[in-house]
DSSP file (Angstrom, degrees, kcal/mol; ACC not computed):
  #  RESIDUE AA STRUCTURE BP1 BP2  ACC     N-H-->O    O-->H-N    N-H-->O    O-->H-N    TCO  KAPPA ALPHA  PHI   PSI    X-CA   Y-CA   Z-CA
    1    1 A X              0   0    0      0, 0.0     2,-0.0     0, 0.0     0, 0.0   0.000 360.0 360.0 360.0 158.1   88.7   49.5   86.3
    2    2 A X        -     0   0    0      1,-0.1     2,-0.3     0, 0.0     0, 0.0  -0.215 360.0-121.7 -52.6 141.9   89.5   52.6   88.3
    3    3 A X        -     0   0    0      1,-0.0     2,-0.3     2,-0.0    -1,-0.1  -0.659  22.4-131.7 -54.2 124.7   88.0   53.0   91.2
    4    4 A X        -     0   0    0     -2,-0.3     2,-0.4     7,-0.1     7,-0.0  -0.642  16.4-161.6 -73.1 150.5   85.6   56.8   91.7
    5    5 A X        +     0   0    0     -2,-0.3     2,-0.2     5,-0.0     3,-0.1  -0.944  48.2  80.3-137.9 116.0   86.3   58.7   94.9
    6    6 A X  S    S-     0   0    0     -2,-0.4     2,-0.1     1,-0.2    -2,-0.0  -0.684  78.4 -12.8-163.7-146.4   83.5   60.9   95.5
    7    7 A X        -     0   0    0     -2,-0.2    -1,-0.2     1,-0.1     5,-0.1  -0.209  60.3-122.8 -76.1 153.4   79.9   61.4   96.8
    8    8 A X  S  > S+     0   0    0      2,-0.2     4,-0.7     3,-0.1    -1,-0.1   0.727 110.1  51.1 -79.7 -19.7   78.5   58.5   97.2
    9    9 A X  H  > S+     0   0    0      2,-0.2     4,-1.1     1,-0.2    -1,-0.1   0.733 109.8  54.9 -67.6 -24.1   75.4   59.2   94.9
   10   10 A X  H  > S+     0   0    0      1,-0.2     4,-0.7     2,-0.2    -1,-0.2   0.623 107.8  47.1 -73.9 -17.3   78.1   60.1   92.2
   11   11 A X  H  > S+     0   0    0      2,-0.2     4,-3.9     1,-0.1    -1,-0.2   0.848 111.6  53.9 -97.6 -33.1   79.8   56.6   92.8
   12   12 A X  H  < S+     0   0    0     -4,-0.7    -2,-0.2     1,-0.3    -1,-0.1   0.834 109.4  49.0 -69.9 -19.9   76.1   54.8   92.5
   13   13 A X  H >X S+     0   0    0     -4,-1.1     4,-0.9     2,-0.2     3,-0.8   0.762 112.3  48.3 -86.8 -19.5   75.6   56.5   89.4
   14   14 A X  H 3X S+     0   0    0     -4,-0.7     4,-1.2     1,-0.3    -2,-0.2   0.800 108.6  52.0 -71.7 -42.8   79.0   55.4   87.9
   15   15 A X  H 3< S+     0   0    0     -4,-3.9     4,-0.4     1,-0.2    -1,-0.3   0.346 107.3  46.4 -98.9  32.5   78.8   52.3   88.7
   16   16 A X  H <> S+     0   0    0     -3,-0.8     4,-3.7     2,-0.1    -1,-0.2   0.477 113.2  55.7-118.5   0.1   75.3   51.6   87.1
   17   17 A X  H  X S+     0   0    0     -4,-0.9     4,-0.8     2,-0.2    -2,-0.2   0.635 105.8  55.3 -57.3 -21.2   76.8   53.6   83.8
   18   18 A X  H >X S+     0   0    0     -4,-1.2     3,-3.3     2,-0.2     4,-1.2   0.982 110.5  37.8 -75.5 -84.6   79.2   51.1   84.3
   19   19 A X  H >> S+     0   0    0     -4,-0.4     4,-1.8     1,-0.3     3,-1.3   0.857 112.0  60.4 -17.2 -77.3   76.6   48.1   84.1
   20   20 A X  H 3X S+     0   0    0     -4,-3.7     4,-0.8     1,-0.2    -1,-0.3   0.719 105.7  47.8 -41.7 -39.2   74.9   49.9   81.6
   21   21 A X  H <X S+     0   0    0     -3,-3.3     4,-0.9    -4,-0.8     3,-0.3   0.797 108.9  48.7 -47.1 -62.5   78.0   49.7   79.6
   22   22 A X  H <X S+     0   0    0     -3,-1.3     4,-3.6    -4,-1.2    -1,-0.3   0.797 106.1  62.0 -58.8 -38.8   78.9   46.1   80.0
   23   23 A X  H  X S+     0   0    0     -4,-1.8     4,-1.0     1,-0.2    -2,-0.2   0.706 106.9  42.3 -53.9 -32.9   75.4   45.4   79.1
   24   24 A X  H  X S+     0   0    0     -4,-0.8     4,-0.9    -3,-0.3    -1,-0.2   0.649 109.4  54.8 -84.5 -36.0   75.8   47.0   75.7
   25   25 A X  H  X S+     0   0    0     -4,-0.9     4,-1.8     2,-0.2     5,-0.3   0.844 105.7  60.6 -83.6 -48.6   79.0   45.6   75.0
   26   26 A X  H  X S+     0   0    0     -4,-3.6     4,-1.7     1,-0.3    -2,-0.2   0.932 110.0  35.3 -26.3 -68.6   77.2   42.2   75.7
   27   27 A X  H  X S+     0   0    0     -4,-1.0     4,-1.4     2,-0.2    -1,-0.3   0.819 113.0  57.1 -86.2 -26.8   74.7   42.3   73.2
   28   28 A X  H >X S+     0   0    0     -4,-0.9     3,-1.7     1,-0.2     4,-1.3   0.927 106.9  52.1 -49.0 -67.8   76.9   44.0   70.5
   29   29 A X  H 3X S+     0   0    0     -4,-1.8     4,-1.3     1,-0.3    -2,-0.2   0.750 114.2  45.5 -36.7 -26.9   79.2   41.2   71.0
   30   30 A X  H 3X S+     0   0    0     -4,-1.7     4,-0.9    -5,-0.3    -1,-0.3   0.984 112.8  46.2 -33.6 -69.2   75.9   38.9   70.4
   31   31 A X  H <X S+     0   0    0     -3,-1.7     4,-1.4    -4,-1.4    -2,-0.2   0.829 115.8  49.2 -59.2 -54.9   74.7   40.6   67.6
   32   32 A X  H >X S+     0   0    0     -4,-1.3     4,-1.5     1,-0.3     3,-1.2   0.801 114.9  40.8 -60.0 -70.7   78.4   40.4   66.4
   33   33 A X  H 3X S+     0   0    0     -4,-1.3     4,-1.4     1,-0.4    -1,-0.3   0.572 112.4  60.5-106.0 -34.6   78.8   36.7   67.0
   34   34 A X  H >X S+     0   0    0     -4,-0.9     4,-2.8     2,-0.2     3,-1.4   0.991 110.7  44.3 -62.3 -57.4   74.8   36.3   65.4
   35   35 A X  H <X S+     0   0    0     -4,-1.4     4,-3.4    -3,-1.2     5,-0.3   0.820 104.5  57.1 -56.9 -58.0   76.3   37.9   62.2
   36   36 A X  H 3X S+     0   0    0     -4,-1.5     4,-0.7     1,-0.2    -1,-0.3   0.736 112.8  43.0 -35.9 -44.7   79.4   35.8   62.0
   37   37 A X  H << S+     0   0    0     -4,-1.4    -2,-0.3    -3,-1.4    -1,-0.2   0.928 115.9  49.6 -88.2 -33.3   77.0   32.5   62.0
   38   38 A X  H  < S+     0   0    0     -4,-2.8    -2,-0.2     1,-0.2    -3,-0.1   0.963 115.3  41.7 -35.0 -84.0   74.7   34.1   59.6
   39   39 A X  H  < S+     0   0    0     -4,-3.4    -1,-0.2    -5,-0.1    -2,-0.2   0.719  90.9 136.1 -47.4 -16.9   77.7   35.2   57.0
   40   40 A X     <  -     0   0    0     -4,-0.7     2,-0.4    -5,-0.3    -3,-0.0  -0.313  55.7-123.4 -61.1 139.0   79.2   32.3   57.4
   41   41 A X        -     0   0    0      1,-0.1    -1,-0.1    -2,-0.1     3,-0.1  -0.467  23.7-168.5 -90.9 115.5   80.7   30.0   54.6
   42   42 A X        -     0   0    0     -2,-0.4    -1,-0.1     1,-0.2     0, 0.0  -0.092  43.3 -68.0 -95.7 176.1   79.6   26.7   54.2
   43   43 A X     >  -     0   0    0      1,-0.1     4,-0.5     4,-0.0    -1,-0.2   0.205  52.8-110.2 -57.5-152.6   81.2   24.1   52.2
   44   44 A X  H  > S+     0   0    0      2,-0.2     4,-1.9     3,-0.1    -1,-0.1   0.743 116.1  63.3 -97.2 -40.8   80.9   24.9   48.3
   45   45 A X  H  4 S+     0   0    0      1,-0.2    -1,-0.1     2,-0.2    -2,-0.0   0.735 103.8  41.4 -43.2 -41.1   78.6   22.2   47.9
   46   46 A X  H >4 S+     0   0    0      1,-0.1     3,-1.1     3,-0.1    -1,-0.2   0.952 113.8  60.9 -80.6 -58.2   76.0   23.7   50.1
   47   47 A X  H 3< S+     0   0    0     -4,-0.5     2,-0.7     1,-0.3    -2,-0.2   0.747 114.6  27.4 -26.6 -67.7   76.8   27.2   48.4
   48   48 A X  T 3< S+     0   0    0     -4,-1.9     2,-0.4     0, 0.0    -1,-0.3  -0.739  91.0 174.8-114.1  82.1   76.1   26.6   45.1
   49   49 A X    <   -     0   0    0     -3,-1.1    -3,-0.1    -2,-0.7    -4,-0.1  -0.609  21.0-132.2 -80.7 134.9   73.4   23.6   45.5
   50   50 A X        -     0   0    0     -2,-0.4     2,-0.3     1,-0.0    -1,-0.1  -0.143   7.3-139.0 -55.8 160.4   71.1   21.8   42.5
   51   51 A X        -     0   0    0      2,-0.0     2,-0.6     0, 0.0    -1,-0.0  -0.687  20.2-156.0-139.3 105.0   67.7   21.3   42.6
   52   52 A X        -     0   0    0     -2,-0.3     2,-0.4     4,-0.0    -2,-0.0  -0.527   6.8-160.7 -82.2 105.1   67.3   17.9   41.2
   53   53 A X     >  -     0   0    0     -2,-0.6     4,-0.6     1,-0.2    -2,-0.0  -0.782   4.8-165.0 -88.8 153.9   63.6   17.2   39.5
   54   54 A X  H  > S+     0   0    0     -2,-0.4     4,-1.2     2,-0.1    -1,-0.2   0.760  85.7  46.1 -65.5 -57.6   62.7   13.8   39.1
   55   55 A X  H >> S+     0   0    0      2,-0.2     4,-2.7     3,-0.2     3,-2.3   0.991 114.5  51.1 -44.2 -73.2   59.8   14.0   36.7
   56   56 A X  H >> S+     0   0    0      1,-0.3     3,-1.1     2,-0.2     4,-1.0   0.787 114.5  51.0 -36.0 -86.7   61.8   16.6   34.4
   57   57 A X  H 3< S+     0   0    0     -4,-0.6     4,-0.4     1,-0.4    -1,-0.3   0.192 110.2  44.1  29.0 -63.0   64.6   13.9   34.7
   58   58 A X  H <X S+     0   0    0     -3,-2.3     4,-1.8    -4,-1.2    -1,-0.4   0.811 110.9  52.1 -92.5 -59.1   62.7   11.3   33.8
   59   59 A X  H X< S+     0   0    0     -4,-2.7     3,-2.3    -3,-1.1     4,-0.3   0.916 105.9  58.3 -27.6 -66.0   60.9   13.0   30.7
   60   60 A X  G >< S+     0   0    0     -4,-1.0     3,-1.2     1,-0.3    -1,-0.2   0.852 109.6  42.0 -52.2 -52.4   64.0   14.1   29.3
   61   61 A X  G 34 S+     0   0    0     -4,-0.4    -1,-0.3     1,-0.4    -2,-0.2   0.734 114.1  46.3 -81.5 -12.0   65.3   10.7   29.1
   62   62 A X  G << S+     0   0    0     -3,-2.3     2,-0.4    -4,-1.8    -1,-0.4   0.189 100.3  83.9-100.6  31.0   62.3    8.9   27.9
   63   63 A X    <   -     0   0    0     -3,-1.2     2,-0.6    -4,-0.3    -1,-0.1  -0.952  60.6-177.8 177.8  72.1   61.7   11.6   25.2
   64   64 A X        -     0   0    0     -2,-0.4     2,-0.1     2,-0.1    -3,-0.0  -0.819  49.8 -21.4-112.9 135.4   63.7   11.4   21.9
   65   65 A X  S    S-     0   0    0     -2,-0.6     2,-0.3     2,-0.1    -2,-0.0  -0.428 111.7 -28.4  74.6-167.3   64.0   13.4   18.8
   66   66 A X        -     0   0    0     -2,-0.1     2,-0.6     1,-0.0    -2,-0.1  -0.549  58.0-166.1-106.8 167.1   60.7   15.8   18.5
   67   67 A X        -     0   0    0     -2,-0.3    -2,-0.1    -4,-0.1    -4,-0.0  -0.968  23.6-110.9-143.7 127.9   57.8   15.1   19.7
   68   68 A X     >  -     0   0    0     -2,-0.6     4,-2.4     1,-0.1    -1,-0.0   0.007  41.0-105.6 -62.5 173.0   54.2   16.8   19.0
   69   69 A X  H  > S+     0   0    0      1,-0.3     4,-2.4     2,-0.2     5,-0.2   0.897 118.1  54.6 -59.5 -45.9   52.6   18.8   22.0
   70   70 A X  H  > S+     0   0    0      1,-0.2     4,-0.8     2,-0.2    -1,-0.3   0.838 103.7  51.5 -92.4  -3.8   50.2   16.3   22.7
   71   71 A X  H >> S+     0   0    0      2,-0.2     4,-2.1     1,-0.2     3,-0.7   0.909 111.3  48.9 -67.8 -50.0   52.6   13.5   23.1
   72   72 A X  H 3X S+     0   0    0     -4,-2.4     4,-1.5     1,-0.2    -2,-0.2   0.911 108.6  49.5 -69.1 -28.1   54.6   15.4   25.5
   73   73 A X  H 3X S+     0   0    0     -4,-2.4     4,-1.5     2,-0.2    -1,-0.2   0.771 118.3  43.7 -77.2 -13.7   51.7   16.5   27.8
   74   74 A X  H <X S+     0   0    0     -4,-0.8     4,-3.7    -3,-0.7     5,-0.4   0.920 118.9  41.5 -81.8 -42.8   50.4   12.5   27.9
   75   75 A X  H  X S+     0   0    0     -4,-2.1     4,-3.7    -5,-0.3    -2,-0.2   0.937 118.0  50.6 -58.4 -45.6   54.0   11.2   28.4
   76   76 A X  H  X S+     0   0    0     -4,-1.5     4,-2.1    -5,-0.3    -1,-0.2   0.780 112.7  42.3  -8.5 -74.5   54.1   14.2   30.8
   77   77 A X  H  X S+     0   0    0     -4,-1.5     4,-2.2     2,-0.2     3,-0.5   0.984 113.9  58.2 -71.0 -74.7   50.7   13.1   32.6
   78   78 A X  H  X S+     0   0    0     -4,-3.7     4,-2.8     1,-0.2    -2,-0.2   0.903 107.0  43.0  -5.2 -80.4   51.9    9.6   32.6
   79   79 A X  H  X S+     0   0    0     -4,-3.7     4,-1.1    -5,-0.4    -1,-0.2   0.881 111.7  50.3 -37.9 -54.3   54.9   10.3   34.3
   80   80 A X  H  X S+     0   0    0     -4,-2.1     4,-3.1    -3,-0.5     5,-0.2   0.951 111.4  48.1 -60.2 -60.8   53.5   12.5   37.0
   81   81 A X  H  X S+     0   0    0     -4,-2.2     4,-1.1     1,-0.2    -2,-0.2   0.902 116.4  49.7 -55.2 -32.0   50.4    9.9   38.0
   82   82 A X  H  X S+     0   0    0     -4,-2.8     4,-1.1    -5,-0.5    -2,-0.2   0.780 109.9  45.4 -99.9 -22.1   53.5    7.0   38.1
   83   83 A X  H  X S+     0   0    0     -4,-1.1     4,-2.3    -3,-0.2     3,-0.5   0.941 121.8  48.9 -99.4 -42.8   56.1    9.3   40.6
   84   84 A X  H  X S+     0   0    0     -4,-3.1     4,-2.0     1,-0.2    -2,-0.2   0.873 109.4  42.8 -57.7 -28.3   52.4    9.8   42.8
   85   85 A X  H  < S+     0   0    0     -4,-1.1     4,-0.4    -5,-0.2    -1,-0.2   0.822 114.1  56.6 -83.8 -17.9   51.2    6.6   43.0
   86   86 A X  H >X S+     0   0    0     -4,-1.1     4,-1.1    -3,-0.5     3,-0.8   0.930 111.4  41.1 -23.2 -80.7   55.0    6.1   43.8
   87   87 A X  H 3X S+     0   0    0     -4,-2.3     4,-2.3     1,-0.3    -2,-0.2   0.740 109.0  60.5 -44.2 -39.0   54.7    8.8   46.8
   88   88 A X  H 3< S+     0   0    0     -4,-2.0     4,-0.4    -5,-0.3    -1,-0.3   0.510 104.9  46.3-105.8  11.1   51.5    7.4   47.9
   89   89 A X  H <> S+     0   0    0     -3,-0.8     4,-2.0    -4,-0.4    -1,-0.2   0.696 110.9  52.4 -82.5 -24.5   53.1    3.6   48.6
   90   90 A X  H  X S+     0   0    0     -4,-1.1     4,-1.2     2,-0.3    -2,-0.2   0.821 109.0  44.5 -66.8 -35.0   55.8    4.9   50.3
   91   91 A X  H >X S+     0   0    0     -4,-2.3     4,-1.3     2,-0.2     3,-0.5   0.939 116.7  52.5 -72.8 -42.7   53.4    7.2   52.8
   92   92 A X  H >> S+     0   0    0     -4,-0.4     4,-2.2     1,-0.3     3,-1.6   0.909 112.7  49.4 -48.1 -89.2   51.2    3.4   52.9
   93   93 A X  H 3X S+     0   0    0     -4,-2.0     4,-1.2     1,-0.3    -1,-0.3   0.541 113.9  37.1   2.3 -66.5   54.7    2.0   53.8
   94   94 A X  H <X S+     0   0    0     -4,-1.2     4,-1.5    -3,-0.5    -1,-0.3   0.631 114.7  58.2 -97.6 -15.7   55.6    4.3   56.5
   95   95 A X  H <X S+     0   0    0     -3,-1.6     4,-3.6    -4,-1.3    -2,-0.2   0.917 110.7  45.0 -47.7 -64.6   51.9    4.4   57.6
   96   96 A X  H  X S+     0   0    0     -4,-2.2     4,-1.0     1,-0.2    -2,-0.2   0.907 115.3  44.0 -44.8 -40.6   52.2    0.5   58.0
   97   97 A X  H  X S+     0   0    0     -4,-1.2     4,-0.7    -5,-0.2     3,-0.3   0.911 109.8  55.0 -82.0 -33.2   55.4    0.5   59.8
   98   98 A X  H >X S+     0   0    0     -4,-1.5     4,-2.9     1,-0.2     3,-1.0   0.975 113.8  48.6 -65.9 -54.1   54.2    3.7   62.2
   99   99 A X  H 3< S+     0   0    0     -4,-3.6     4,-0.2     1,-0.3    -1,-0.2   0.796 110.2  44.8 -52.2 -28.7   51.1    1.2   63.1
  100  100 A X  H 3< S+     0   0    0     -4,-1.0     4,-0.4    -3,-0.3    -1,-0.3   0.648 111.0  54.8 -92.6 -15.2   53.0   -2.1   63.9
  101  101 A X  H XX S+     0   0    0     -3,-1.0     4,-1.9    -4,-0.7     3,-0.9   0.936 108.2  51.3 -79.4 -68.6   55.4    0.0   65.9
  102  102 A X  T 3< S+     0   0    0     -4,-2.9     4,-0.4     1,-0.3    -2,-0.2   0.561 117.2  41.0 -38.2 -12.6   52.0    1.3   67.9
  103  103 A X  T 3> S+     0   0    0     -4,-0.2     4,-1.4     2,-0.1    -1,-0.3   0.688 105.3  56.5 -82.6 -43.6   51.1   -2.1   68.4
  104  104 A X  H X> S+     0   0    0     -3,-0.9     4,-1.7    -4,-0.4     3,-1.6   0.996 111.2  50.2 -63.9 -50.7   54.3   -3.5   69.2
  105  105 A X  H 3X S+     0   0    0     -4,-1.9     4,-0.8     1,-0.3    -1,-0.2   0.725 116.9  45.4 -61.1 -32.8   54.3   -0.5   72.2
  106  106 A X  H 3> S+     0   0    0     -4,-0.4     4,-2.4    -5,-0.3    -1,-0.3   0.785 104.7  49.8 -69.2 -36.9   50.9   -1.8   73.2
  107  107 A X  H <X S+     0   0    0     -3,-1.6     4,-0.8    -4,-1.4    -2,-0.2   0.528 115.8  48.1-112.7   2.3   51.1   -5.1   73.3
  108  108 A X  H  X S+     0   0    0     -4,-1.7     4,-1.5    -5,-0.2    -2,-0.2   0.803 112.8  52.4 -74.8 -39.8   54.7   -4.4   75.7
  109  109 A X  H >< S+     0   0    0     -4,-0.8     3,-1.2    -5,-0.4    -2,-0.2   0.971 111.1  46.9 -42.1 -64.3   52.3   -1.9   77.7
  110  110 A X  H 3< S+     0   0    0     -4,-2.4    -1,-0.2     1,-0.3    -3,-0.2   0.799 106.3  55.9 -60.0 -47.1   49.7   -5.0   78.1
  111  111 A X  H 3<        0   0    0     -4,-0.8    -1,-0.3     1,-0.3    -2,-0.2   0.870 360.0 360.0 -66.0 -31.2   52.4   -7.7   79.2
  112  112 A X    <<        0   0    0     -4,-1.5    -1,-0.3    -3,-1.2    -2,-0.2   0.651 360.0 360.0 -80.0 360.0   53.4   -5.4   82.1
């Protein structure tokens, strides 16, 4: 950039207008560069994503022809208690395996 030739207060004030300047242009260019990863375009896949129930899923297919109210709320209830007791061996699972790992880490502590 040009140099000022002046006063010397006049050049200390230019050049923190200056700064100021750059500073501004910094953070637009942020802001800019924030937007760009916002707006950006993801595969299609991501775009237009499903949301895949299980339960529903599973109703639908064990479910033929019509079927009174209370047979779809049992089959329903059914369903729902079998995909929890499901969930709650798999947490029992990963519980087991988190605990034998904590052991395994202990019983390496203890040999050193």
């Amino acid at each position: 950039m040009a140099h000022y030739k002046g006063a010397a207060s006049e050049a200390g004030r230019a050049m923190q207008l200056m700064k100021k300047r750059e500073k501004a242009q910094q953070e637009i260019e942020l802001r800019k560069k924030k937007i760009e990863e916002d707006l950006k375009i993801d595969k299609i896949e991501n775009k237009f994503a499903t949301h895949y129930d299980a339960v529903e899923q599973q109703l639908k297919s064990s479910t033929i022809g019509l079927v009174t109210l209370d047979e779809m709320k049992a089959k329903q209830e059914h369903i729902v208690r079998e995909r929890e007791k499901k969930l709650a061996q798999k947490k029992a699972e990963k519980e087991k395996e988190r605990q034998k790992e904590i052991e395994a880490k202990q019983a390496q502590k203890n040999k050193q």
